[in-house]
Residue, then its C-alpha position, 0 to 999 in steps of 0.5 A: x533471487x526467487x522473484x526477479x523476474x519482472x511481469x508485465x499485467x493488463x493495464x484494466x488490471x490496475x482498477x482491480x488491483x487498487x480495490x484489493x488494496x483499498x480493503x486491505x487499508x479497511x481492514x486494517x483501519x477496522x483491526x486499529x479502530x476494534x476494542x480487541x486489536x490483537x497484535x497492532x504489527x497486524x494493522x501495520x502489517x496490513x498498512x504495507x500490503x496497502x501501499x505495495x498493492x497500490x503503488x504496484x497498481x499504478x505501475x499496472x497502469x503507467x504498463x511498467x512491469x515489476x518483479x514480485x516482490x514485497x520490497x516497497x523500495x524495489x517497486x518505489x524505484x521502478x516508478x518514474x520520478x513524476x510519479x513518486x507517491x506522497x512519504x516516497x522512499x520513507x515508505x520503505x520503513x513499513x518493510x518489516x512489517x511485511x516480514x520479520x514484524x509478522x513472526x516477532x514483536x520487535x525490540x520495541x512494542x508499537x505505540x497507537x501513534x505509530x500505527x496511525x501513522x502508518x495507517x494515515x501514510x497508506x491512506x494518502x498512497x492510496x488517495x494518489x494512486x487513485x487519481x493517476x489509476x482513475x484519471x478521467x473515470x467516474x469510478x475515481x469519485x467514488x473511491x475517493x470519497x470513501x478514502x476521504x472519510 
């Protein structure tokens, strides 16, 4: 599998990492909230790559290496089970949002309640990525306050 092998980054690599993914949830909380949504796939689409940023930005910090992958099961299973994020292996139900949602709409269209849901399951990974990336760091306040909006 292209991809497999595992790579091991910079632990201040984690901070930068968890901000990539706290624009991808403004991005796609903005995408959910605008009169001219587009495909609501999009918002999800950008709900996943969300959590997989920052649950790979707490495997960054906890020095676990990962493949790179868009798998959230593959990355959810490298994390120690103290570790496992608020919906844990359910998250693994925003997977085809990374892939095949992104070229096809599906059987079924996606309700506003399932985006919100999605969009709320990314806003308490983040949250708990938050507090294990910035345990005992000022910056956490900050990112803090803006998720709890």
């Amino acid at each position: 599998m292209k991809g497999s092998k595992k790579r091991l980054f910079k632990q201040e690599y984690a901070a930068e990492l968890l901000r990539i993914a706290q624009g991808d949830f403004e991005s796609a909380t903005n995408l959910f909230k605008s009169s001219k949504t587009g495909r609501p796939e999009n918002a999800v689409f950008l709900a996943q790559q969300s959590v997989e940023k920052a649950v790979k930005s707490v495997l960054v910090h906890l020095q676990i290496p990962f493949p790179m992958v868009h798998d959230l099961g593959i990355i959810l299973a490298l994390l120690p089970d103290k570790n496992i994020p608020p919906n844990g292996f359910d998250l693994i139900a925003l997977n085809p949002f990374a892939s095949v949602r992104r070229y096809e709409e599906g059987q079924l269209p996606l309700s506003k309640s399932e985006v919100r849901f999605s969009l709320g399951a990314a806003k308490q990974v983040l949250i708990w990525a938050n507090k294990l990336v910035f345990e005992k760091n000022s910056k956490r306040k900050i990112v803090l306050k803006k998720l709890r909006k």
